[in-house]
N, CA, C and O of each residue as an XYZ file, in Angstrom:
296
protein
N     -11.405     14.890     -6.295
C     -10.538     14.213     -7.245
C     -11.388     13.800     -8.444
O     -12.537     13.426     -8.206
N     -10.823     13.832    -10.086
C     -11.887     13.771    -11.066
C     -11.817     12.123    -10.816
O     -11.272     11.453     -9.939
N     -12.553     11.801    -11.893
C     -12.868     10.612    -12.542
C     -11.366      9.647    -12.779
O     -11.048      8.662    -12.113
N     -10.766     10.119    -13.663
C      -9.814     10.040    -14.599
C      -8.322     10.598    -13.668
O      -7.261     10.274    -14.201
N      -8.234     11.279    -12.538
C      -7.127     10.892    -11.721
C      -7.337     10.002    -10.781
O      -6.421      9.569    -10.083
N      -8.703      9.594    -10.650
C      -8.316      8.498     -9.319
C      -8.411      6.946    -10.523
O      -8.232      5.840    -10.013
N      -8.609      7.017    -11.599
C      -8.478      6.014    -12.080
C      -7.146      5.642    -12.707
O      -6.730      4.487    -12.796
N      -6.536      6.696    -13.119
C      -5.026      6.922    -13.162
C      -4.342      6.392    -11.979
O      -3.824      5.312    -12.265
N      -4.131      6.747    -10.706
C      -4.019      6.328     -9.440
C      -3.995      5.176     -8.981
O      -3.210      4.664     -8.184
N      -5.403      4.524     -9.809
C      -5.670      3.108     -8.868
C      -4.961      2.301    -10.073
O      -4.593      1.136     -9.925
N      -4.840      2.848    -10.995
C      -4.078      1.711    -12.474
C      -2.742      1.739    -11.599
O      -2.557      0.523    -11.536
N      -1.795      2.244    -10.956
C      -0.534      2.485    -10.834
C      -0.517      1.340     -9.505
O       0.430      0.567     -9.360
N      -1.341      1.354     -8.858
C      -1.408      0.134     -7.713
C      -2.410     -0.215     -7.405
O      -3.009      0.373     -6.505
N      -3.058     -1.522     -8.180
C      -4.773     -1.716     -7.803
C      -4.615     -2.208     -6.508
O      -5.216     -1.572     -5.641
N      -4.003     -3.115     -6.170
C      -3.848     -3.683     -4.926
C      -3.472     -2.918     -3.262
O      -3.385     -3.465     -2.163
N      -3.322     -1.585     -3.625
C      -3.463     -0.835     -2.803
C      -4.946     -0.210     -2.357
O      -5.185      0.360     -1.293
N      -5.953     -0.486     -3.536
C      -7.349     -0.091     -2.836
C      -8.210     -1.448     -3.110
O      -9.351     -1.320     -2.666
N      -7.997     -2.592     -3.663
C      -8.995     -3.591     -4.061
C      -8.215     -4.607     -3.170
O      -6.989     -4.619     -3.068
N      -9.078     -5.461     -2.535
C      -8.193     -6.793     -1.836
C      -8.350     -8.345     -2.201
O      -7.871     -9.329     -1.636
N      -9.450     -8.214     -3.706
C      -9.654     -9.084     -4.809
C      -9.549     -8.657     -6.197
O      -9.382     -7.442     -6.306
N      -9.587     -9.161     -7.039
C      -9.877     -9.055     -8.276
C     -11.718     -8.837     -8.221
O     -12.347     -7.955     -8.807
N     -12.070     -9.521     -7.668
C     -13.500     -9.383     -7.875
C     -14.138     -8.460     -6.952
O     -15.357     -8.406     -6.786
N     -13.347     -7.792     -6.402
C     -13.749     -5.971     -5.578
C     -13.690     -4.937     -7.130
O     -14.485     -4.027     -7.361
N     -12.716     -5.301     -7.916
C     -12.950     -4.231     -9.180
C     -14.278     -4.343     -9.679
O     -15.057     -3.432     -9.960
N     -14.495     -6.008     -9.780
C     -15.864     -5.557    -10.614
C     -17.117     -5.202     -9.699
O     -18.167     -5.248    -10.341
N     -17.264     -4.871     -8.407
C     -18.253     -4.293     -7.784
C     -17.714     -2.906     -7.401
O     -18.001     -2.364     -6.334
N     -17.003     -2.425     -8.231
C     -16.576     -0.794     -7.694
C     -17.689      0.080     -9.169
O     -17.454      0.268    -10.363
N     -18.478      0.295     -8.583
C     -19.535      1.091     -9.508
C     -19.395      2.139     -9.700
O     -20.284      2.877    -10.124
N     -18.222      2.486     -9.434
C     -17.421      4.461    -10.019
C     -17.185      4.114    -11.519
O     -17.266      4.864    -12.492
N     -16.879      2.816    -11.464
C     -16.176      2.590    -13.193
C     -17.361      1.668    -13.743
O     -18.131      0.898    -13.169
N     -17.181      2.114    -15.313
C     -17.432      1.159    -15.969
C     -16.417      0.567    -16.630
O     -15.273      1.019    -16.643
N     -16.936     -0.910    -17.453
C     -16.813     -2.353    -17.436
C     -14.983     -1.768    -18.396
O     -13.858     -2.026    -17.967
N     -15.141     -1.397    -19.009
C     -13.823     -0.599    -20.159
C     -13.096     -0.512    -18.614
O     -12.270     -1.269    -18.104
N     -13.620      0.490    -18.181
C     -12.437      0.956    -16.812
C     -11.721     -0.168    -15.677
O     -10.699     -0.219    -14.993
N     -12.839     -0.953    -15.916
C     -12.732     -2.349    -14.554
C     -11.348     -3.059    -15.100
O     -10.347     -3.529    -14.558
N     -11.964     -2.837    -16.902
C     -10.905     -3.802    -16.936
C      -9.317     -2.882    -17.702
O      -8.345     -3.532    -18.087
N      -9.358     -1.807    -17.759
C      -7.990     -1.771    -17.502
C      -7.500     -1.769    -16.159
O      -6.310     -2.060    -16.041
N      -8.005     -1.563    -15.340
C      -7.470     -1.955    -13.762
C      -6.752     -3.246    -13.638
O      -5.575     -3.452    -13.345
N      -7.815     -4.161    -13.955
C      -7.575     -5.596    -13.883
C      -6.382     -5.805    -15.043
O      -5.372     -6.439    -14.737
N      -6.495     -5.409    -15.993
C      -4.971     -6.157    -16.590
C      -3.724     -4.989    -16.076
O      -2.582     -5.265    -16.442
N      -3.910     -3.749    -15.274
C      -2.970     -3.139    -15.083
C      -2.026     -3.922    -13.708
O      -0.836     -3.976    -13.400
N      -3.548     -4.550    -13.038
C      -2.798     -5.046    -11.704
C      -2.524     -6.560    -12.312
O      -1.760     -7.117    -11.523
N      -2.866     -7.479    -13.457
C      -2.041     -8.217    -13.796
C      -0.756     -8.157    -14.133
O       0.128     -8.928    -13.761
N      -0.647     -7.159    -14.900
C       1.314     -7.132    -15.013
C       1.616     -6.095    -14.074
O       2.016     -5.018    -14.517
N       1.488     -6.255    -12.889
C       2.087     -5.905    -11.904
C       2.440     -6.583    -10.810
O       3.127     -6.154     -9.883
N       1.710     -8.216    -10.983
C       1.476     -8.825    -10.024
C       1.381    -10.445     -9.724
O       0.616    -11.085     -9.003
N       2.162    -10.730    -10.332
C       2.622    -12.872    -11.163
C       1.673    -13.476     -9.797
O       0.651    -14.044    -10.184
N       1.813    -13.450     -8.555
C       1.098    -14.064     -7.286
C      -0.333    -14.164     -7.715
O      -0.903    -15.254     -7.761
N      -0.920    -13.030     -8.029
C      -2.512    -13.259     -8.276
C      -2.600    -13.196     -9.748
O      -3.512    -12.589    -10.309
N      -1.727    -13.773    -10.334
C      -2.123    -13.407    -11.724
C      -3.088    -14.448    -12.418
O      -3.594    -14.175    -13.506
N      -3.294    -15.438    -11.888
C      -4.642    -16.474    -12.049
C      -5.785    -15.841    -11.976
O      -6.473    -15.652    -12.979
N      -6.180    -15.375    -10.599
C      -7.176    -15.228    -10.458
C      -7.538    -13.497    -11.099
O      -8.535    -12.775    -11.112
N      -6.549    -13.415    -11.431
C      -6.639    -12.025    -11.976
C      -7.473    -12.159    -13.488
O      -8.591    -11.800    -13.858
N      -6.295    -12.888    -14.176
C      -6.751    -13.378    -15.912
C      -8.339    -14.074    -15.423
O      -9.212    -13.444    -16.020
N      -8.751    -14.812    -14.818
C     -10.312    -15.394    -14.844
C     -11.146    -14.242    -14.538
O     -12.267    -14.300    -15.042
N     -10.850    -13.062    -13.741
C     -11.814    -11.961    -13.464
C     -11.563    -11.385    -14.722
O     -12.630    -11.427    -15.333
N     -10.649    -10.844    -15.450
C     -10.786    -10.643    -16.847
C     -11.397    -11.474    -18.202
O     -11.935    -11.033    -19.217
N     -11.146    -12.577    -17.868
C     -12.026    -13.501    -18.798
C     -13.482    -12.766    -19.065
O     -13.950    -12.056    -19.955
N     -13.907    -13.274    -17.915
C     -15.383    -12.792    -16.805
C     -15.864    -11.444    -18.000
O     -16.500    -11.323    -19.047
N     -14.921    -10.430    -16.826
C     -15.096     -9.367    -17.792
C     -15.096     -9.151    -19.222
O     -15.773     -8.258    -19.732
N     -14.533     -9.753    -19.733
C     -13.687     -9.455    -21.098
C     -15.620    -10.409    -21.872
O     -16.185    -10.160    -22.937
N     -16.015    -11.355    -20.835
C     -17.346    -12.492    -21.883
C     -18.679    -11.254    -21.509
O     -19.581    -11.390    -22.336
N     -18.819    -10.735    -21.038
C     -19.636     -9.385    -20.703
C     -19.446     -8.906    -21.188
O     -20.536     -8.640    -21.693
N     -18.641     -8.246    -21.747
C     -18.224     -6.916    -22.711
C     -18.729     -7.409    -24.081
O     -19.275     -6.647    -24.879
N     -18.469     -9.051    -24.377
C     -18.555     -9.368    -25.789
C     -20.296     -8.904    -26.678
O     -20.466     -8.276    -27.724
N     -20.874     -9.252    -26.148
C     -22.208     -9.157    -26.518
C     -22.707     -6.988    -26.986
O     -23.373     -6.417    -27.850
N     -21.797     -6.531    -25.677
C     -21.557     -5.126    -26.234
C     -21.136     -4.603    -27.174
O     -21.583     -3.682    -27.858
N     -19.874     -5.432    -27.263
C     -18.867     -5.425    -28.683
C     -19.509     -5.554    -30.502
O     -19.325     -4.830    -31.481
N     -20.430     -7.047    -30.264
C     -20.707     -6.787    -31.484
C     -22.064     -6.367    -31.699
O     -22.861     -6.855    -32.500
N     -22.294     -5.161    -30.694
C     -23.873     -5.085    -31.117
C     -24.985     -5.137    -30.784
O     -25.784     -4.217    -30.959
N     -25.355     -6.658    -30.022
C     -26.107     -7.324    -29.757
C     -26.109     -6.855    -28.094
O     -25.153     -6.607    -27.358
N     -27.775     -6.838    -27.785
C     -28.251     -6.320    -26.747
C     -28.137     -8.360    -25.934
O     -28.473     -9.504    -26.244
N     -27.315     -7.481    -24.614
C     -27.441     -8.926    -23.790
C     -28.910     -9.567    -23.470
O     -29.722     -8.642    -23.486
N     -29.454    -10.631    -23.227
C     -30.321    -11.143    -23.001
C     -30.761    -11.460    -21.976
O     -31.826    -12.074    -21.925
């Protein structure tokens, strides 16, 4: 299976292969871009964990920033 259908796949029901939010971000098939469309795909899919969902995206989303503008993390 490529890259890009099992990530297709797992966007359509994360909660069928992750049993946290914070199992996406130790799945090392993806990177941090990929983690987190997972994570907001299984947020609007999913109001029950949607707390702890948005804080693993936070998470993600304050990691990414330093990528974003440039600047090598420290």
């Amino acid at each position: 299976m490529s890259k890009k259908i099992l990530l297709d796949d797992i966007r359509r029901n994360p909660a069928r292969i992750y049993r946290t939010p914070s199992d996406v971000l130790r799945d090392r098939r993806f990177a941090d871009m990929e983690r987190l469309e997972i994570l907001r795909a299984w947020r609007d899919r999913q109001d029950d964990a949607a707390g702890e969902i948005g804080a693993t995206i936070a998470e993600l989303e304050q990691r990414l920033a330093p990528a974003a503008s440039g600047h090598a993390a420290q």
